[in-house]
C-alpha positions as CSV (number, residue, x, y, z in Angstrom):
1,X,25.9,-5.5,-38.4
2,X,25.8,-7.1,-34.8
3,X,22.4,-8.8,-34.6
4,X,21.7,-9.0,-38.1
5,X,24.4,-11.5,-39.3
6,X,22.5,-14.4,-39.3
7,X,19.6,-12.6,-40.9
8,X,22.1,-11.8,-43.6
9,X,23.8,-15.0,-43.8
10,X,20.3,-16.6,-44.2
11,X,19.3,-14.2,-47.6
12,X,22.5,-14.8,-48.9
13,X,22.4,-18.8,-48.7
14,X,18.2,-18.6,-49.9
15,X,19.5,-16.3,-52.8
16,X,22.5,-18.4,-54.5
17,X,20.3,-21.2,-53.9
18,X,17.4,-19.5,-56.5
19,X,20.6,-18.7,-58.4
20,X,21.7,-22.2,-58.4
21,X,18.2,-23.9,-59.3
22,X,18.3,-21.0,-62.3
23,X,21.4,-22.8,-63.5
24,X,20.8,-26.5,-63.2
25,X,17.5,-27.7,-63.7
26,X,15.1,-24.5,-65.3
27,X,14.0,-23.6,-68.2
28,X,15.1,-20.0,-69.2
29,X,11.6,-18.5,-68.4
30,X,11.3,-20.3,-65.2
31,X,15.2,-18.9,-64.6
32,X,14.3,-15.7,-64.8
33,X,11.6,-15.9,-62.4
34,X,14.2,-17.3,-59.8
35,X,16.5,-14.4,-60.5
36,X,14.2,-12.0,-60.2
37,X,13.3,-13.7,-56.8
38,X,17.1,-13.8,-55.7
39,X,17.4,-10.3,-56.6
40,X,14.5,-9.0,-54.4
41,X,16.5,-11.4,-51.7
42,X,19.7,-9.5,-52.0
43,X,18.3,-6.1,-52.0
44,X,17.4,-6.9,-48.7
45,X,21.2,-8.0,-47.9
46,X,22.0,-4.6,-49.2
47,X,19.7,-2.8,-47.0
48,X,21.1,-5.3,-43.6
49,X,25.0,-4.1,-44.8
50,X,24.6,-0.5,-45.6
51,X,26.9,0.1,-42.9
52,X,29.7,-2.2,-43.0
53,X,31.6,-2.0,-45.8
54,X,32.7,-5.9,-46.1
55,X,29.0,-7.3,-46.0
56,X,28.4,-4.1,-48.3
57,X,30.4,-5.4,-50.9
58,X,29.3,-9.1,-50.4
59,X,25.6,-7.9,-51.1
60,X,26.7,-5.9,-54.2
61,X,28.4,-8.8,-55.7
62,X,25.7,-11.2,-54.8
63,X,23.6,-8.6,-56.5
64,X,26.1,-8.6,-59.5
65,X,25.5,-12.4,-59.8
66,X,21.8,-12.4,-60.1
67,X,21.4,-9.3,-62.7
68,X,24.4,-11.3,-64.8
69,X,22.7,-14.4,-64.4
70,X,19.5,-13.5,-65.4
71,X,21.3,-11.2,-68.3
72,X,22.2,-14.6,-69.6
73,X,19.0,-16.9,-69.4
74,X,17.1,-13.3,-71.2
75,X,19.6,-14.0,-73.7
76,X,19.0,-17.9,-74.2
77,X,15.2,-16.5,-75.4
78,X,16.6,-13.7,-77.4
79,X,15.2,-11.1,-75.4
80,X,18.6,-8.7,-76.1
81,X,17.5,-5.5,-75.0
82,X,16.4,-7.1,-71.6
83,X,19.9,-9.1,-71.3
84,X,21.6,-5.4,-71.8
85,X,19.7,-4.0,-69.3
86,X,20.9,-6.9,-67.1
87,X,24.4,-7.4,-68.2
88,X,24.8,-3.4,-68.0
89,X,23.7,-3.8,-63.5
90,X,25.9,-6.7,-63.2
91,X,29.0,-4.7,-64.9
92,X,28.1,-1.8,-62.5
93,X,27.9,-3.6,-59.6
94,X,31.1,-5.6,-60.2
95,X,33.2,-4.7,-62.7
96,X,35.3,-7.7,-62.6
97,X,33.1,-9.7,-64.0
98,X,34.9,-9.3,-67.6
99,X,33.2,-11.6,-69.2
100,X,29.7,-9.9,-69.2
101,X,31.4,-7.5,-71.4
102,X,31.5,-9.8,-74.3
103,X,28.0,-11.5,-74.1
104,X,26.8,-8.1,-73.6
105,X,28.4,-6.9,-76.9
106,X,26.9,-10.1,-78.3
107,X,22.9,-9.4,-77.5
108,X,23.9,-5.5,-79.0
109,X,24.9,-7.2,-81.8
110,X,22.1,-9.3,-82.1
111,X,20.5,-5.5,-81.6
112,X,22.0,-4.1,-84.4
113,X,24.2,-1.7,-82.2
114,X,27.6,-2.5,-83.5
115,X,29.2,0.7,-81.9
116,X,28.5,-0.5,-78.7
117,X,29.7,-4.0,-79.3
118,X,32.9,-2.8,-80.5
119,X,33.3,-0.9,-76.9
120,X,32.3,-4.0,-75.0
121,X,34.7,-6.2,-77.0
122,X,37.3,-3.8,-76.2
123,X,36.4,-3.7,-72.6
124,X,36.6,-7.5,-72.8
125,X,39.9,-7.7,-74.4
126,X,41.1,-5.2,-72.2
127,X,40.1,-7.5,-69.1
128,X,39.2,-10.6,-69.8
129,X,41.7,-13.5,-69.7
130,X,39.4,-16.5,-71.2
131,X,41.5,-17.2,-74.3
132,X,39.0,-18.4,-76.7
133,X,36.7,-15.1,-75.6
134,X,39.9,-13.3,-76.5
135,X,40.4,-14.8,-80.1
136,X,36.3,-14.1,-80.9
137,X,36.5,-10.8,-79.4
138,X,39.4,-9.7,-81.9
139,X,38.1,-11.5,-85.1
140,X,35.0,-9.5,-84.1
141,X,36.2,-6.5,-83.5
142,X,38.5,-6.8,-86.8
143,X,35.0,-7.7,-88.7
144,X,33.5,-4.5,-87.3
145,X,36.2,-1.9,-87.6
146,X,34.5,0.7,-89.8
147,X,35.8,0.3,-93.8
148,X,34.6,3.8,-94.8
149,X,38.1,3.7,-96.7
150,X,41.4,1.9,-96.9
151,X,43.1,4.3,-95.1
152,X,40.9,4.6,-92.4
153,X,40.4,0.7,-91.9
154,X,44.0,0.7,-91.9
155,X,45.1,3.3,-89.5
156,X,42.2,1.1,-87.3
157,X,44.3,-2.0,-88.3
158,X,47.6,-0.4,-87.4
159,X,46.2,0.8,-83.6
160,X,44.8,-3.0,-83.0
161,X,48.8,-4.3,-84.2
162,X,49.7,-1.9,-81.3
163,X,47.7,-2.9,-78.4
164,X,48.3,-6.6,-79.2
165,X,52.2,-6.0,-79.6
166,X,51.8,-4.0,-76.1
167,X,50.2,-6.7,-74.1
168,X,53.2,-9.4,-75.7
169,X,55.6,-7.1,-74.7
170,X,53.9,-6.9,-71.1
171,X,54.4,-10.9,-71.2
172,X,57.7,-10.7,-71.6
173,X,58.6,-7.9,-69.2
174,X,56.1,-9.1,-66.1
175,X,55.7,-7.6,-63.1
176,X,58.9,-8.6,-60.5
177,X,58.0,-12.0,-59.0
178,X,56.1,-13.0,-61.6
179,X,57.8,-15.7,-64.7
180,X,57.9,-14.3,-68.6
181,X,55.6,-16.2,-70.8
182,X,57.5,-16.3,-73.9
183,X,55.1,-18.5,-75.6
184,X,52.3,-16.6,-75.6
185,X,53.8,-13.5,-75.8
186,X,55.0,-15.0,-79.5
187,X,51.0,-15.9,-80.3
188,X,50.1,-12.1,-79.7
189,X,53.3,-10.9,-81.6
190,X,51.8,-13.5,-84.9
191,X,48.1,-12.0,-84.4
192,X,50.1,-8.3,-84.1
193,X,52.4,-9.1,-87.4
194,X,49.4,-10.1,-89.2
195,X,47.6,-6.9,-88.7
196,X,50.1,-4.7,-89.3
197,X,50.6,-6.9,-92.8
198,X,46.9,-6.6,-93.6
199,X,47.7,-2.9,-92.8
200,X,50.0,-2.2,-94.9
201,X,48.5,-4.2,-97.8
202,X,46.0,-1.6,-97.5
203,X,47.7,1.3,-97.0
204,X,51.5,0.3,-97.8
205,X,53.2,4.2,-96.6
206,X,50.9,3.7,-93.7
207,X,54.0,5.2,-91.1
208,X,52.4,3.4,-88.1
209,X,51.5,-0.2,-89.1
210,X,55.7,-0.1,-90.8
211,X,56.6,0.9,-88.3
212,X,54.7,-1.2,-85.5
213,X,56.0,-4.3,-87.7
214,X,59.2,-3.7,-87.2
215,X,59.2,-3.0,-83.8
216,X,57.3,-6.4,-83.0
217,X,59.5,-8.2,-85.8
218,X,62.6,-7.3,-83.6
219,X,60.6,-8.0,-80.6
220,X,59.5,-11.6,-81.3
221,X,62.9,-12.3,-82.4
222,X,63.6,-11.8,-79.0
223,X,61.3,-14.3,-77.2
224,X,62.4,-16.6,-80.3
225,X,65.5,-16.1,-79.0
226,X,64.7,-16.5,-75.4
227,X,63.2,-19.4,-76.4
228,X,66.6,-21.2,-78.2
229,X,64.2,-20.9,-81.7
230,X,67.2,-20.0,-83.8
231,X,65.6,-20.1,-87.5
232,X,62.5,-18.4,-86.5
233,X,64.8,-15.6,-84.8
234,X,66.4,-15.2,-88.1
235,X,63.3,-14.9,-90.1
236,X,62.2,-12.1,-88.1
237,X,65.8,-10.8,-88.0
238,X,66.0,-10.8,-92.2
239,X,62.1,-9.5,-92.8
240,X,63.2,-6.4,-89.9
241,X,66.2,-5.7,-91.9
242,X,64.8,-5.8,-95.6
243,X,61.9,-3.2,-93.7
244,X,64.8,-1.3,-92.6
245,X,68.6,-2.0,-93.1
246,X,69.8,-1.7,-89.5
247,X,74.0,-2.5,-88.9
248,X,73.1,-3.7,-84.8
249,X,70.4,-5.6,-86.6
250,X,72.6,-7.3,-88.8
251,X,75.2,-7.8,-86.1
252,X,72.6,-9.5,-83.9
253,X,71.5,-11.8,-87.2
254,X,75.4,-12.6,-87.1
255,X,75.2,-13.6,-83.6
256,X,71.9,-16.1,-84.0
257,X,73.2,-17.8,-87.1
258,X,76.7,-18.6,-85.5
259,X,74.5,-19.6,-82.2
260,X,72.1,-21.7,-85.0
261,X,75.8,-23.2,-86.7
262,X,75.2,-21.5,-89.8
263,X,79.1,-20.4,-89.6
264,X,79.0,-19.1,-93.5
265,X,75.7,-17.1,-92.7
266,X,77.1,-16.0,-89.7
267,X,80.2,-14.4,-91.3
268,X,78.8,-12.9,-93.8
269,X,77.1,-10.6,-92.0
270,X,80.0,-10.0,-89.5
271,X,81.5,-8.6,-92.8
272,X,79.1,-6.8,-94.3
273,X,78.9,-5.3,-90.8
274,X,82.4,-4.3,-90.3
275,X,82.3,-2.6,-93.7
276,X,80.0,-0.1,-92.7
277,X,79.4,-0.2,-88.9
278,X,81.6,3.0,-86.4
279,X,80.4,0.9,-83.3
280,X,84.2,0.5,-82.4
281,X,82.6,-2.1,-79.3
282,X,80.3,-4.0,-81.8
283,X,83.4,-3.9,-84.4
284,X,85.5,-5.3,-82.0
285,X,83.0,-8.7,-81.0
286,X,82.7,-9.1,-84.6
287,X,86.0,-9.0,-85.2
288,X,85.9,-11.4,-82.6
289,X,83.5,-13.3,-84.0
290,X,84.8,-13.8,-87.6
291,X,88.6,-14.8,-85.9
292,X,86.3,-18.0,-83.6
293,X,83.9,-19.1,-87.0
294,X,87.4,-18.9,-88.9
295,X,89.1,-21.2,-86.8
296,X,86.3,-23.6,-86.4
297,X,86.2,-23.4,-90.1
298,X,90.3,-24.7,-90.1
299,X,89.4,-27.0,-87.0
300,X,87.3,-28.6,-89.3
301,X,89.3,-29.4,-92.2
């Protein structure tokens, strides 16, 4: 860009400074003026940095920043088709700004276009990472799923129990380097387990939404467990197994409640395990197992 970088360093300041006045001290109508003002400035950036890529990304962005800001402030004065139009440049220009995507399905709600707010919430949910945004953007979307029948609502309902169990299972099971957040991982499992519920309360042979709550039943219990939350890791366990009588299920309810001390809980289903169970390696811990609770029992009297 060689003798133009000051040139371009001069739009770009003169520009977020339009942008900045737009945010602090305007009214909306007076924003938008200044938007539209910083936008004409950073067109001209573009025009400087067609031929470098980093200054060509700089002026896209700083053009991204204007069109979402002034998206906003036509918002503020109900002007929603105008805000769309806006909100629509700044997505295209940067995509990352994620939470255009939900204020943009808000003015096409306010536009009656509930089809594409559903899209944009699921854009949002998909990228966004505000966690109130989030929570709207689901009850939303739950609100607008289309209710032509039960089924249909809940094979919707079933899908949405999916995705949220996927992204607590991606919590748990992080990229290398990064730390499992079993907390939150257990929020989005309780959002997914109420779905499926509402599912099935709807639809109760609906084969997806039974068996999406089991799988995130079983998969709680595990950040329950990861999280030393005994009880609650046995509440999954016994709702998973009266879904769907499982013998390493039971085993693994054995082996919470004799982690929890509930020694007479925890040999009754080493038991009823070893009754039924051909695992000869999970007979043989149980078997374990009942010989350890039986002595503590003895110990103890």
């Amino acid at each position: 860009m060689g003798k133009n970088v000051s040139e371009f360093d001069k739009l770009l300041n003169e520009g977020y400074r339009l942008l900045d006045e737009a945010t602090v001290s305007l009214t909306p109508q007076q924003a938008i003026l200044h938007c539209g003002e910083a936008l004409a400035i950073f067109k001209k950036t573009l025009e400087i940095a067609t031929e470098e890529k980093e200054p060509l990304q700089v002026a896209r962005k700083a053009l991204a920043d204007a069109y979402s800001q002034r998206g906003h402030q036509q918002r503020y004065i109900h002007n929603y088709k105008e805000a769309v139009a806006d909100l629509t440049q700044a997505i295209r220009l940067n995509p990352t700004l994620a939470e255009d995507y939900y204020y943009r399905a808000m003015s096409h709600l306010k536009s009656d276009d509930p089809a594409s707010a559903r899209n944009d919430l699921t854009q949002y949910l998909r990228y966004g990472k505000i966690e109130y945004l989030r929570e709207a953007a689901q009850k939303y979307l739950t609100e607008l799923a289309p209710r032509g029948d039960n089924l249909a609502y809940a094979a919707h309902l079933a899908k949405e129990g999916a995705r949220l169990s996927s992204e607590a299972t991606s919590l748990l099971n992080p990229p290398e380097g990064i730390q499992p957040d079993s907390a939150s991982a257990v929020r989005l499992y309780n959002q997914a387990l109420t779905t499926f519920r509402k599912a099935l309360e709807l639809s109760p042979k609906d084969f997806l939404a039974r068996i999406g709550l089991l799988a995130a039943l079983k998969d709680q219990a595990e950040a329950y467990l990861a999280m030393q939350e005994y009880d609650l890791t046995i509440q999954n366990l016994s709702e998973a197994l009266k879904l769907k009588p499982d013998l390493p299920l039971l085993f693994q309810r054995g082996e919470v409640y004799k982690l929890a001390g509930h020694r007479e809980h925890a040999s009754a289903d080493f038991i009823e395990f070893l009754q039924t169970s051909i695992n000869s390696e999970l007979k043989q811990s149980a078997e374990k197992y009942l010989l350890e609770l039986q002595q503590m029992k003895s110990g103890a009297e």
